[in-house]
ZAMARGU-4260 file (C-alpha; in steps of 0.2 Angstrom, whole numbers, plus 5000, padded with zeros to 4 digits):
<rodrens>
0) 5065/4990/4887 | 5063/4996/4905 | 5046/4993/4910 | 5034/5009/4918 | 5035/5011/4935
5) 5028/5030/4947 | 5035/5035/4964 | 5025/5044/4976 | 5032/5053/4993 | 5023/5057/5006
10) 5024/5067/5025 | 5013/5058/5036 | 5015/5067/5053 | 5019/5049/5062 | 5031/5038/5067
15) 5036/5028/5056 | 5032/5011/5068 | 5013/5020/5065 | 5014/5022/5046 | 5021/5004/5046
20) 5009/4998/5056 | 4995/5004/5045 | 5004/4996/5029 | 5006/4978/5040 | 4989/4976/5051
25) 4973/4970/5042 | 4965/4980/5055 | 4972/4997/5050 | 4975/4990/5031 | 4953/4988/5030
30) 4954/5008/5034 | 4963/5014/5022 | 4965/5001/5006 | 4955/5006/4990 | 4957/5024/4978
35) 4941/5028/4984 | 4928/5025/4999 | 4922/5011/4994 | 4923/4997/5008 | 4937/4984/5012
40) 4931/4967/5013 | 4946/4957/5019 | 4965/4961/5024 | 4977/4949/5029 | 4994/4951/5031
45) 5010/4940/5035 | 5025/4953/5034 | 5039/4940/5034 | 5051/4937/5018 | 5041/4923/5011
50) 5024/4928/5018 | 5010/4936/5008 | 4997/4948/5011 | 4979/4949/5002 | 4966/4964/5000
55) 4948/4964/4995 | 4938/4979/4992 | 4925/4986/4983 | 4926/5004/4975 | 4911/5017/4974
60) 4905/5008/4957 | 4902/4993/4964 | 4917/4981/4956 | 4925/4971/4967 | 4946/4971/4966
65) 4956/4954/4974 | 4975/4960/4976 | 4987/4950/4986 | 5009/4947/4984 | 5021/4940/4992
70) 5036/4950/5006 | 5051/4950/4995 | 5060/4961/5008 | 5055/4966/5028 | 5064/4978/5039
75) 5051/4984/5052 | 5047/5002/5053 | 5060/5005/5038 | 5055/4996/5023 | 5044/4983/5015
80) 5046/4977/4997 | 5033/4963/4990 | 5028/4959/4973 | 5009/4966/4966 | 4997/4956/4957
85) 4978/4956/4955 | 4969/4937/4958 | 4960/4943/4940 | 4979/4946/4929 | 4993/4935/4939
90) 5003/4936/4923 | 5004/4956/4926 | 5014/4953/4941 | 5023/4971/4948 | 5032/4975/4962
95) 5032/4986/4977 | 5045/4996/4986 | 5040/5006/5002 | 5052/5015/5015 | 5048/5024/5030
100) 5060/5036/5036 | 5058/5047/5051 | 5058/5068/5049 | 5058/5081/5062 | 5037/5079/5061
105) 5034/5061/5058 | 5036/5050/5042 | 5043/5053/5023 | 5035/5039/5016 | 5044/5034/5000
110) 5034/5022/4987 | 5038/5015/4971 | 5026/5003/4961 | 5037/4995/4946 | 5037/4983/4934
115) 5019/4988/4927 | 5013/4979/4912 | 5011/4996/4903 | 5008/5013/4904 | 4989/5012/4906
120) 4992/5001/4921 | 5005/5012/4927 | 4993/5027/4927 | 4977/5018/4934 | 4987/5011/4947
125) 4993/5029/4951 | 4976/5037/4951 | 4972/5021/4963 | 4987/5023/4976 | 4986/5043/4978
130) 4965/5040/4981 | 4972/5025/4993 | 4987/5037/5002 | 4973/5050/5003 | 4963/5039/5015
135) 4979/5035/5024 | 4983/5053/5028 | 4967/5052/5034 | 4968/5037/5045 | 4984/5043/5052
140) 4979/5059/5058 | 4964/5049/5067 | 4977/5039/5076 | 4985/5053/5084 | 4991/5048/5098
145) 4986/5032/5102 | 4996/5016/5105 | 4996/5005/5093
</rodrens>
């Protein structure tokens, strides 16, 4: 039985080194991470095959989420693959597929979250990452631009 898995697209009017950037630099990750404006407490990132990355933050109602996963696959400014798990349910391990690929105006951002325990997880998590991808749009836009 295939597991649940969602894929979102976006156009982010970027380059994709920017749009990158924002998924691979604690700096830019605290500015956008989280499905709502709740605050980031930590990023760290090691985007290498091998390496790991880990997000704190803290949505609107207060609860605290602890996400981290390993880089299964790195091509910068094109792709990043890594596997998904929260620090609370390590046994509900997914996986991530992000490529980046440049348009006339920037970015098509193509995302796929699979392997989901099940379809409740599947869901939440895609309520989570559009509130998250809203708030990247956002970031994005306020980069402009500037070097990064």
């Amino acid at each position: 039985m295939q597991k649940p898995s969602l894929t979102i697209v976006r156009r982010l009017k970027a380059p994709p080194q920017k749009v990158y950037a924002a998924w691979t630099r604690p700096e830019l990750m605290a500015r956008w991470w989280g499905p709502d404006a709740g605050p980031v407490l930590s990023a760290e990132a090691d985007p290498r095959v091998g390496g790991r990355f880990r997000v704190v933050f803290q949505t609107l109602d207060g609860e605290t989420h602890d996400c981290r996963g390993e880089y299964q696959e790195v091509e910068p400014d094109r792709k990043l693959v890594f596997t998904w798990e929260w620090v609370t349910l390590p046994e509900r391990r997914s996986l991530v597929s992000v490529t980046f690929r440049p348009i006339d105006d920037g970015t098509e951002m193509n995302f796929t979250h699979s392997q989901f325990f099940d379809e409740a997880a599947r869901d939440g998590h895609d309520a989570g990452w559009k509130g998250a991808f809203e708030k990247l749009d956002a970031l994005i836009a306020e980069l402009g631009n500037t070097e990064l």
